[in-house]
KEGU-994140 format. One line per field, with one value per residue (C-alpha): residue in one letter; x, y, z. Coordinates in steps of 0.05 Angstrom, whole numbers, padded with zeros to 5 digits, always signed. Layout:
BEGIN
rest = A,...
X = X,...
Y = Y,...
Z = Z,...
***
This chain:
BEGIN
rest = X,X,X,X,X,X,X,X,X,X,X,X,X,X,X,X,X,X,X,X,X,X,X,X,X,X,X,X,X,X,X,X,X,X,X,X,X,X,X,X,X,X,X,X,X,X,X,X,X,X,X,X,X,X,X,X,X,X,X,X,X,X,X,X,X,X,X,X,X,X,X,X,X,X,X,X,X,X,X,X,X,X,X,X,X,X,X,X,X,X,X,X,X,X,X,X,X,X,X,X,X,X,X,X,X,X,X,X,X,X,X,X,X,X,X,X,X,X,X,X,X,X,X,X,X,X,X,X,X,X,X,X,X,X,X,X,X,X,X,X,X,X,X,X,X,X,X,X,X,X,X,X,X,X,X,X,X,X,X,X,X,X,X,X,X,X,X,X,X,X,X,X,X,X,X,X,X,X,X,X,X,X,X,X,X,X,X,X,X,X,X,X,X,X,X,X,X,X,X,X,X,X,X,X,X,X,X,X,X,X,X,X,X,X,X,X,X,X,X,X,X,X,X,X,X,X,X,X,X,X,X,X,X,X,X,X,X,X,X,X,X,X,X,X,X,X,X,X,X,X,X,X,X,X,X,X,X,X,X,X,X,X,X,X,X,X,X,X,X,X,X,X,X,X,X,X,X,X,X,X,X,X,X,X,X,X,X,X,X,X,X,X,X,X,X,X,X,X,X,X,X,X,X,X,X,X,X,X,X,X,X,X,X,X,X,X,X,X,X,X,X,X,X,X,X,X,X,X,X,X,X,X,X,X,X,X,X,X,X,X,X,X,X,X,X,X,X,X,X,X,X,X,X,X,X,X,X,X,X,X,X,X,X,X,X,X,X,X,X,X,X,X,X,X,X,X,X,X,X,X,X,X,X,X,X,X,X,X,X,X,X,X,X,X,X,X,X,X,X,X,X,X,X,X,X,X,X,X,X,X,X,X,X,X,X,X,X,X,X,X,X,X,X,X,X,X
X = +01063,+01049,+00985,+00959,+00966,+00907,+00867,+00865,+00910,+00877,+00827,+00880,+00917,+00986,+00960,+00893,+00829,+00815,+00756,+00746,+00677,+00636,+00637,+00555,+00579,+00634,+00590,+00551,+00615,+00649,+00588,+00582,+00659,+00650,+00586,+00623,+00683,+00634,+00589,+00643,+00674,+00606,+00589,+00509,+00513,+00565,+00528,+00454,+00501,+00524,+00458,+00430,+00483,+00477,+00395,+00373,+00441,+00451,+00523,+00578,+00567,+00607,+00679,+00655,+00716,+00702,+00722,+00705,+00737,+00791,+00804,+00789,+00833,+00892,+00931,+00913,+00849,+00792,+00756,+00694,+00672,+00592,+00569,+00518,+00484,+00487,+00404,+00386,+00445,+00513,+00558,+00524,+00484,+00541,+00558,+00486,+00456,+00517,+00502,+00436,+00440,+00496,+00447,+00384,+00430,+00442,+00372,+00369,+00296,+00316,+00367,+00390,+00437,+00467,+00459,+00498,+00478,+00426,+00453,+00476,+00402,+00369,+00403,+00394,+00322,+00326,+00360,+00314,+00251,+00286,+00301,+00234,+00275,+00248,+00282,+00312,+00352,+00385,+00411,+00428,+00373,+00414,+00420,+00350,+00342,+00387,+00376,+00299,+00293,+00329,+00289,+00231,+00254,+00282,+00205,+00170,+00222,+00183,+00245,+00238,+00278,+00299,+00334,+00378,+00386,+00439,+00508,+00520,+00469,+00505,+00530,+00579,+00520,+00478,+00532,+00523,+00452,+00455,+00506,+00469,+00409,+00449,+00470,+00398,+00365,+00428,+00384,+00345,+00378,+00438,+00464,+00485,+00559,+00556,+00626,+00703,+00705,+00682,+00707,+00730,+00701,+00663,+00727,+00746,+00668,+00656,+00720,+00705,+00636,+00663,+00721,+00672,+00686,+00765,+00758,+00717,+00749,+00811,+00783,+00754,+00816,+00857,+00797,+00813,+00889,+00890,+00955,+00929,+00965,+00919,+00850,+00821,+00759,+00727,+00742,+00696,+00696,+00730,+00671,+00685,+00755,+00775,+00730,+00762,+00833,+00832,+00854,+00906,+00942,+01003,+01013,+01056,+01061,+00995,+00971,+00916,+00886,+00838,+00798,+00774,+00727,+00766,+00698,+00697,+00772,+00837,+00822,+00791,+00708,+00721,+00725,+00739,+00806,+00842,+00894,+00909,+00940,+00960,+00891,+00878,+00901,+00903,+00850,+00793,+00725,+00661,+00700,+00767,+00837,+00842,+00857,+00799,+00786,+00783,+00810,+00866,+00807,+00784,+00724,+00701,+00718,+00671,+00670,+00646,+00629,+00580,+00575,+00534,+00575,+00636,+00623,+00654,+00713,+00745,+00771,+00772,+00832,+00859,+00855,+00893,+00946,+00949,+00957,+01013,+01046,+01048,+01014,+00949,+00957,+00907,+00885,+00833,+00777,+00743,+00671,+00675,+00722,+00666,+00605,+00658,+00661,+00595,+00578,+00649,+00611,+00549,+00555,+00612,+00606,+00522,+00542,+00507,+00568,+00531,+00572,+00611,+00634,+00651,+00711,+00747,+00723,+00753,+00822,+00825,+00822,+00873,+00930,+00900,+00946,+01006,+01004,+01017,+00952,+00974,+00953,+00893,+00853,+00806,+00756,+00704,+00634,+00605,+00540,+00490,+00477,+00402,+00399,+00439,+00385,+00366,+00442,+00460,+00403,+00407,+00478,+00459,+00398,+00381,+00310,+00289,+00299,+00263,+00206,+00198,+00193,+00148,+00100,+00100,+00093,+00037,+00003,+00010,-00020,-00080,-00091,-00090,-00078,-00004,-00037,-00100,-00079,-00114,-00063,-00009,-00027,-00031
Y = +00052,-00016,-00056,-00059,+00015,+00017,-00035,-00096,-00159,-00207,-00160,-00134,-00063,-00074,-00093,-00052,-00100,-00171,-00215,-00218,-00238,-00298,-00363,-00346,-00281,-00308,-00338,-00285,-00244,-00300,-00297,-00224,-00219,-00278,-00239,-00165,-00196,-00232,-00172,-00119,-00146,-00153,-00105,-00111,-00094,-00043,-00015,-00017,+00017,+00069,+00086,+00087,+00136,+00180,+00194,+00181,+00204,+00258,+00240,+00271,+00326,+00396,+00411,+00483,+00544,+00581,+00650,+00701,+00642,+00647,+00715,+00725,+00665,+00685,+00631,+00580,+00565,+00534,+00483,+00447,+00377,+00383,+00321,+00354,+00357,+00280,+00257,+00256,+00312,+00277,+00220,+00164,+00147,+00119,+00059,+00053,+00045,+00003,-00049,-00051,-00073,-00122,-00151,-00154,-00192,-00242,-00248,-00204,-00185,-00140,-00088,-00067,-00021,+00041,+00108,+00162,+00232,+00204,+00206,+00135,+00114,+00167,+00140,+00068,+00075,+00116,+00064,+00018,+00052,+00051,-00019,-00043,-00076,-00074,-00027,-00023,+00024,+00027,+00095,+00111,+00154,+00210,+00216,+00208,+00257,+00309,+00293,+00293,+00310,+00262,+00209,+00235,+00233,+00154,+00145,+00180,+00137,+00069,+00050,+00030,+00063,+00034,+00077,+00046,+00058,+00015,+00038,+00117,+00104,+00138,+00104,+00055,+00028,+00027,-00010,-00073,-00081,-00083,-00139,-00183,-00176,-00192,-00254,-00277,-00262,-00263,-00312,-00256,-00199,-00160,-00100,-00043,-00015,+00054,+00071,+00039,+00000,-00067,-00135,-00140,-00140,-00074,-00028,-00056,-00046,+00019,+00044,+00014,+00050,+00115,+00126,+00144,+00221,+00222,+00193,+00249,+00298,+00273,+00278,+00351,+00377,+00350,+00381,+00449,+00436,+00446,+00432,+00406,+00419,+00386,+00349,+00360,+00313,+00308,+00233,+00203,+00118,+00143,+00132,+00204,+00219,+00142,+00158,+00230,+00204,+00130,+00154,+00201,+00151,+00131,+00214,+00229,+00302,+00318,+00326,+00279,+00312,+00284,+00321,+00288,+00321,+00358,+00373,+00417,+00405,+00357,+00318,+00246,+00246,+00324,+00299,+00244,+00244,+00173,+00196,+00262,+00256,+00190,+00185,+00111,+00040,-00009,-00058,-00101,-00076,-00096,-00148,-00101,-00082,-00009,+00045,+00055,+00106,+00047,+00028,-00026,-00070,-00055,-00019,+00042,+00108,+00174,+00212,+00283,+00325,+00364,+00332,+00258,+00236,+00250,+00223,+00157,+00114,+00081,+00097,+00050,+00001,+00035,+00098,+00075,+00043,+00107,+00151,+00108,+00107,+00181,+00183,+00210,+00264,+00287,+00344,+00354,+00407,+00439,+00449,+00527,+00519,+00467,+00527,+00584,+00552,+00538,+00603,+00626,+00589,+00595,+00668,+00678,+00626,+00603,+00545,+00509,+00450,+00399,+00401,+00331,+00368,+00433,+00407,+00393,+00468,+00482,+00449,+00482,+00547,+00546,+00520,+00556,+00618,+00568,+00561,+00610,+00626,+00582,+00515,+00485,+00457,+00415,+00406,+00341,+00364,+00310,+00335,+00395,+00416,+00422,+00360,+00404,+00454,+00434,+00443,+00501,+00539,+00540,+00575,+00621,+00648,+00627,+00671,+00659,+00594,+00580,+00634,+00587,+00514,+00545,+00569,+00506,+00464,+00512,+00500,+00422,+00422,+00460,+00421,+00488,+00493,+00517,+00553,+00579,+00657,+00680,+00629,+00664,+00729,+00709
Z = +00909,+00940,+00910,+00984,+00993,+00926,+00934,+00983,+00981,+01001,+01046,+01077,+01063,+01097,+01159,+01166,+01137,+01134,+01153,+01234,+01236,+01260,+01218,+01215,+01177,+01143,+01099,+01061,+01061,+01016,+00974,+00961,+00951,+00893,+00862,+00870,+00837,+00780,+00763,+00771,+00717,+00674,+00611,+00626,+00700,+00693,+00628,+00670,+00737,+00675,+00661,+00729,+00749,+00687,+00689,+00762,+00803,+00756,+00739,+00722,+00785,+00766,+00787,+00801,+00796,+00860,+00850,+00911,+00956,+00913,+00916,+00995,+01009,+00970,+00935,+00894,+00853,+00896,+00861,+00894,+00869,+00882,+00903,+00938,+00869,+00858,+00874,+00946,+00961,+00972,+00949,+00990,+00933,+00894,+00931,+00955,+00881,+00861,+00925,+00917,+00842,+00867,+00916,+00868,+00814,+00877,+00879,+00950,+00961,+01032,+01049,+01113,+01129,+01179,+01185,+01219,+01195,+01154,+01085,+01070,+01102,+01061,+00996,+01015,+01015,+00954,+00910,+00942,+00919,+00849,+00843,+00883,+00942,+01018,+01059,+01141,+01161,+01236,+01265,+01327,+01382,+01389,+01312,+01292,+01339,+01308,+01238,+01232,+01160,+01133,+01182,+01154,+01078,+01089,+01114,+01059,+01004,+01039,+01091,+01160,+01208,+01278,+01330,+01364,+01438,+01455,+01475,+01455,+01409,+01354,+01288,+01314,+01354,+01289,+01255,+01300,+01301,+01226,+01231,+01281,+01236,+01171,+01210,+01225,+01160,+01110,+01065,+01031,+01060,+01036,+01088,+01039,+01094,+01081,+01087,+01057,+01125,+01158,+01143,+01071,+01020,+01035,+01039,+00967,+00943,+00962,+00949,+00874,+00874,+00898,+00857,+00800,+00847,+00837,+00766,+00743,+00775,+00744,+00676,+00684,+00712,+00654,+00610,+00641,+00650,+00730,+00757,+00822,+00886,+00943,+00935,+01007,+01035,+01103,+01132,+01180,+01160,+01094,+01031,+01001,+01020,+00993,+00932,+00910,+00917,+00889,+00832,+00846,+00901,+00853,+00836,+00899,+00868,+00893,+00972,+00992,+01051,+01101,+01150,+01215,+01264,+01325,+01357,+01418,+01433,+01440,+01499,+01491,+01483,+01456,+01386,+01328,+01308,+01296,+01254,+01287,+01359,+01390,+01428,+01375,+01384,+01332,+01348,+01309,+01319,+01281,+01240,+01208,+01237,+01241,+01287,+01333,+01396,+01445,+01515,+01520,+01529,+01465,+01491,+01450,+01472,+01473,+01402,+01396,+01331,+01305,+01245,+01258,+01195,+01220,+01293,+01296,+01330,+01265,+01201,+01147,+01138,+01071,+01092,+01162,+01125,+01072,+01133,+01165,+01097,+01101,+01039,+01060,+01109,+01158,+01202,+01260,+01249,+01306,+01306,+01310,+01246,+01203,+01224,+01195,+01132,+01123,+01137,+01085,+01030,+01030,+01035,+00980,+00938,+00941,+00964,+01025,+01048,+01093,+01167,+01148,+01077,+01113,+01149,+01089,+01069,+01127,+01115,+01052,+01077,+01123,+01064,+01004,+01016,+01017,+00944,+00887,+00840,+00781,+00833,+00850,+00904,+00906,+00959,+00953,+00977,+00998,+01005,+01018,+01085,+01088,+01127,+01171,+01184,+01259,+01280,+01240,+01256,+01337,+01315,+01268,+01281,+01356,+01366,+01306,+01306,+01375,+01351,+01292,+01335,+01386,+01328,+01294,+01363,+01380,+01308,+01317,+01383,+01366,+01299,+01256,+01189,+01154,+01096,+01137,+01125,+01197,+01244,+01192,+01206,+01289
***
């Protein structure tokens, strides 16, 4: 396997990556890439990151054996890596803790970053409470406004969140005002990129903080003996998917599988695939080469999924050039298909998968019957879905649900108490 195709050479991965950016940003790029490469390498840090990750992340997270899927599916053995468990309910919190010490050993007194379905923000301001740094986080309108809970959580950790309104006002949009205020304040601020994409060095540093997934997966499967068939993971920039199968890159025998969002349908502005269908163009956008759903002028194109996480142009340069390579391989999950597997594991297994995670559920599914019972497959979860609850909700329960809202609006308005047991008993 090429060096480029498992970590960067030079920033690049073949010929996904690299550094477009202004010479303004250039600058604090160079310097994190010389600290990451310093302190990456240092026992204290990576013994303090250890620590960190052992008693406030709640590291290792189980590989859990899930047996009713197993048995309904048919096939192999479905195994589910719970990052949902991991403090603040998904594998965001990885690379944010591990940036945020980065930046307070450079002496970084602000974070910024992005935000698309609210988990990177919501660990971002976590790991800033922890480690007593200020906190900003930018997400797009239409976000906040469909992930309200974690909004609400990222304010209650002591972060400052700014919608954006600019453009589809999604996460893409989110992404550049963080960069034009890294570029004004880059003095005291570091901007913690939630996902393995950008201009290097952030595919290389959260791809580094991440793999801590695939490596212990790889350890409790050889614990157990699990002769692993497939290791499935949703893909929207690429943070979990590039984190659960670092490690398992160079083993050819085993199917890396990536699951993009195929929202409503195949036509462009329908969904979110890059890799599946020939609806992306290489291009650089927001400072890496990559495949993006533009124009030919380079302008973005309309995305579409259900799941905020997963609703975004790009895919991050190593997983672009893994794909190409054929050694990644990716399918396109329809938003009907993502609710159906929530709804297959949380009533068979216990297990709530938040509506990014649930497309690689999803995936799973649909090849688990291809193998004989002695296999496995693994599926990362890369989070819970209770952030989920004001999209899942509307679907599953639609009167209750607008019962529920009207009561509470009703409450609000009239100043009345939650626990007064008359306005219960109304």
């Amino acid at each position: 396997m090429a060096k480029s195709l498992v970590e960067s050479d030079n920033g690049f991965f073949n010929q996904f990556g690299g550094k477009y950016v202004a010479e303004i940003i250039r600058r604090p790029l160079d310097d994190l890439e010389e600290a990451f490469n310093k302190f990456i390498k240092d026992p204290e840090f990576l013994e303090e990151l250890r620590i960190i990750q052992r008693d406030y992340i709640g590291r290792e997270t189980p590989l859990y054996y899930a047996p009713t899927a197993t048995e309904l599916l048919g096939g192999a053995q479905i195994y589910i890596k719970l990052e949902g468990l991991a403090n603040t309910g998904a594998h965001k919190i990885n690379n944010a803790i591990g940036q945020c010490l980065l930046a307070k050993k450079m002496g970084k007194t602000r974070i910024i970053a992005e935000t698309g379905a609210g988990q990177h923000g919501l660990a971002t301001a976590a790991a800033c409470a922890k480690l007593g740094l200020e906190c900003v986080v930018y997400m797009g309108e239409v976000d906040v406004r469909r992930q309200q809970p974690n909004v609400a959580t990222m304010e209650l950790y002591g972060a400052k969140v700014v919608p954006v309104t600019s453009g589809s006002r999604t996460l893409k949009d989110a992404v550049n005002e963080a960069m034009r205020d890294w570029a004004t304040n880059f003095a005291t601020t570091h901007y913690v990129l939630g996902s393995a994409l950008g201009p290097a060095p952030f595919p290389d540093i959260v791809r580094t903080f991440q793999s801590i997934i695939g490596e212990e997966v790889k350890r409790q499967a050889a614990e157990r003996n699990l002769d692993i068939a497939a290791i499935v993971a949703c893909v929207g920039g690429g943070s979990n998917s590039i984190g659960v199968f670092t490690p398992f890159i160079e083993n050819e025998k085993i199917r890396l599988i990536g699951a993009e969002a195929g929202g409503v349908g195949p036509k462009l502005g329908e969904n979110a695939a890059r890799m599946v269908g020939n609806a992306a163009k290489v291009g650089i956008v927001q400072g890496y080469k990559s495949k993006f759903l533009v124009d030919d002028d380079g302008q973005s194109q309309p995305t579409r999924s259900i799941s905020a996480g997963l609703d975004y142009m790009g895919i991050g340069p190593q997983l672009a050039a893994l794909g190409e390579a054929g050694r990644v391989e990716f399918t396109s999950i329809l938003d009907k298909e993502a609710l159906e597997a929530v709804n297959f594991f949380a009533k068979n297994e216990g297990i709530l998968f938040a509506l990014e995670s649930s497309h690689a559920g999803a995936a799973a599914m649909k090849i688990a019957k291809d193998y004989p019972k002695d296999k496995a497959i693994i599926i990362n979860m890369s989070g819970r879905g209770d952030k989920d609850i004001f999209i899942t909700s509307p679907v599953f329960r639609p009167e209750k649900w607008k019962e529920f809202l009207a009561a509470e609006l009703k409450r609000l308005e009239n100043n009345e108490d939650i626990h007064d047991a008359e306005i219960m008993n109304k």
